[in-house]
N, C-alpha and C positions, 0 to 999 in steps of 0.2 A: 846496439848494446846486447850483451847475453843476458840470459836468463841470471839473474841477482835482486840480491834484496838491497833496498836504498831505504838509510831511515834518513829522511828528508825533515829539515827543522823549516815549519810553512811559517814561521812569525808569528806578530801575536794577534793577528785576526784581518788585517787588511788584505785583502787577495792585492793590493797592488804593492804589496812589500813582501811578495815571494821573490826570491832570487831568478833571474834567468835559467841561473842552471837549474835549479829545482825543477821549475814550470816544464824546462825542454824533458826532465826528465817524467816527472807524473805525468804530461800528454803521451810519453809513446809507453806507458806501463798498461801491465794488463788485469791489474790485481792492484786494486787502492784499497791500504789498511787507515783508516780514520780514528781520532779519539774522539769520539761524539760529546763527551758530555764538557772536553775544552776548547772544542774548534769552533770558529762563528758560524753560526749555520750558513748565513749566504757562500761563505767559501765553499761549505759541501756541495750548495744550490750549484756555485762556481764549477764544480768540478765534475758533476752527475750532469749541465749542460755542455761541456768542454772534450769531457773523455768520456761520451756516452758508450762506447761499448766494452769500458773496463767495469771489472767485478769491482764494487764498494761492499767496504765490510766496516760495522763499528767494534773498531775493538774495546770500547766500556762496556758491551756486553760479554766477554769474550774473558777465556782465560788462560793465563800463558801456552797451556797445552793448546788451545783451541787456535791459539794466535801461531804456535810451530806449526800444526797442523795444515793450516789455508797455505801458509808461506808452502811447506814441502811438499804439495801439492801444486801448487804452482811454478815452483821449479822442476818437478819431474815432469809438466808439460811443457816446459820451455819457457814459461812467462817471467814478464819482470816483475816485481816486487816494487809497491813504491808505499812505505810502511811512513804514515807522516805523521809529524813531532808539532805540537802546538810551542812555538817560540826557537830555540834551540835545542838541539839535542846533548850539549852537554850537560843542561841544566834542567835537575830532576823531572828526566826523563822514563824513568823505568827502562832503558833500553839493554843496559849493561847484562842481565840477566836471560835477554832474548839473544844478543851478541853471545853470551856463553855456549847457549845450548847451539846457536848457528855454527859454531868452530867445532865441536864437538861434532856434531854433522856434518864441517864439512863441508856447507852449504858459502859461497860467498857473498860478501858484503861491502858497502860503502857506504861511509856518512856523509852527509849534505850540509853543510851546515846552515842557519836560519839568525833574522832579527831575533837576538833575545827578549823578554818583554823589558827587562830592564833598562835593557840600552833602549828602546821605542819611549820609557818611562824619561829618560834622560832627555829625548828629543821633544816628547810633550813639553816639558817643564823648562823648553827650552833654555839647559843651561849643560856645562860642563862638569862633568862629576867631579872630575880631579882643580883643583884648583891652589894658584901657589899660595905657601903659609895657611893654608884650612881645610886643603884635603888632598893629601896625596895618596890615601889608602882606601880601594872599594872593599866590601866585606858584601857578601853574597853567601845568606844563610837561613834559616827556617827553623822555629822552636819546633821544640818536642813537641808530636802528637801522633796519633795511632803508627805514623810510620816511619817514625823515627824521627830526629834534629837535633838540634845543639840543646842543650841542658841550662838550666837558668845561670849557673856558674859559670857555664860557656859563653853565654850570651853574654852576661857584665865583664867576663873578661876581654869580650870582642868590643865591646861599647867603650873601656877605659882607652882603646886604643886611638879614640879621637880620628877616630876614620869613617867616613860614610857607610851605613848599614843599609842594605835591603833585602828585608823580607819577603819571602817566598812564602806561600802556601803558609800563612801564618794568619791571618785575618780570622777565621773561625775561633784563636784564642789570644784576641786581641785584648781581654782585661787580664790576661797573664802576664800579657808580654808589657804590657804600658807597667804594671806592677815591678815586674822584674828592672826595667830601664831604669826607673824614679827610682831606683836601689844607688845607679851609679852617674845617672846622666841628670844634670835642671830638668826641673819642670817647666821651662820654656825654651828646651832643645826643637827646634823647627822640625816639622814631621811632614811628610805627605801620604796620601791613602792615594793609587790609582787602581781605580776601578774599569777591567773591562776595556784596557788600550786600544785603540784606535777602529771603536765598534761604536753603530748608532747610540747603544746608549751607556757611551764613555761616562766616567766620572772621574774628576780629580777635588780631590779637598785638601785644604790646609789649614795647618793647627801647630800648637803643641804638644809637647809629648805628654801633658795632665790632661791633652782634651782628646786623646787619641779615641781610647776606650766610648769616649759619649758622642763622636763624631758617626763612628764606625757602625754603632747602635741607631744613632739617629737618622738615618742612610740607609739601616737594614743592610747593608753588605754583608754577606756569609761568605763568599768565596771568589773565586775567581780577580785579587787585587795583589799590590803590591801595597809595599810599606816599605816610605826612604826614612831615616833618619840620621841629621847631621845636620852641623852649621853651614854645608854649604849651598843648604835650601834659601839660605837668605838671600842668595844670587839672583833668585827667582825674581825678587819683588825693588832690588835696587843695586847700583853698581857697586863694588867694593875696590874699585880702585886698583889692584895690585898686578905688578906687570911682570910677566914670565920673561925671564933669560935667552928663552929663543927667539925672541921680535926686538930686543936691548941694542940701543947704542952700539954697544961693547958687544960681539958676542965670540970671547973667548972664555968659554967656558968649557 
């Protein structure tokens, strides 16, 4: 491989749900960019025994300039780059802005892609997110808060749309969002909090969307969770019977 920068999405904490490619790629890098304050620490532990004599650097200390800087640095001495993404990298990742200034440079790149935690959220709860007649629509979105999201108008107009919601980087204004909902959704629309995907100290709870707010409190979660909401959380807890067109008798469809 030449000297390039890989933003590599490592999943949402299990080191054994890194991709192959990913792994073949951060063992032969020479320059690991980390986000400390979302990666599991044992993965760091994973990776500081694994690839002992690449450089680790936290990039939650670090700031965009400090983060070009190690990168073009490391390409003027030939090394690779393995800049890694907690979950995927399409999803609010911060990377689009480091991608700018690397074209701008000049500098090449390649994305890796990674488990998102929501699809790992779907695999916990083992169930299917899409489902026929009760969900054919995911929604992937995050209220307003210091760094932007969707707007409480946005959010009830994504809610009416009778499609499975998951919250991102929302749980810090969890009696907002439970406020906003109860605007347009029942108060016993089926909710899930997961806390901390596939890390010793996972959490998953379940509620309604009136218990969101006093679950999330009573739990002390501040960060690091998702939030599903939909009726197709009730799959979780019993069958609902309905059978897709692609396994039919019949299937001319």
């Amino acid at each position: 491989m030449e000297a390039m920068v890989y933003f590599i999405g490592i999943g949402p904490g299990d080191p054994e749900l890194l991709t192959l490619k990913a792994w073949k790629i951060i063992k032969n890098s020479q320059v690991i960019i980390y986000p400390g304050s979302l990666i599991n620490p044992e993965m760091i532990d994973f990776f500081k025994k694994e690839v002992p004599k690449a450089e680790m650097h936290d990039s939650s200390y670090l700031s965009l300039e400090d983060i070009i800087a190690l990168i073009e640095k490391a390409i003027r001495e030939n090394k690779k780059v393995a800049r890694l993404i907690s979950g995927d990298p399409a999803f609010y990742s911060a990377i689009q802005e480091q991608i700018e200034v690397l074209r701008k440079k000049e500098i090449p790149y390649e994305i890796i892609p990674g488990i998102s935690s929501a699809v790992a959220g779907a695999a916990k709860l083992g169930i299917e997110l899409t489902y026929p007649d009760l969900s054919h629509t995911i929604i992937f979105t995050r209220i307003a808060g210091k760094t932007g999201g969707a707007t409480s108008e946005e959010i009830k107009r994504l809610a009416l749309k009778k499609a499975t919601l998951v919250f991102f980087l929302s749980v810090s204004y969890v009696e907002e969002l439970e406020k906003i909902l109860l605007e347009v959704l029942s108060p016993d629309t089926p909710i899930a909090i997961l806390y901390r995907l596939t890390q010793k100290d996972e959490k998953i709870l379940f509620g309604t969307l009136k218990e969101l707010n006093i679950l999330v409190k009573k739990e002390n979660i501040k960060k690091t969770a998702l939030i599903y909401v939909g009726e197709v959380l009730n799959c979780v807890f019993k069958n609902l019977g309905k059978r897709s067109k692609l396994y039919g008798k019949s299937k001319k469809f």
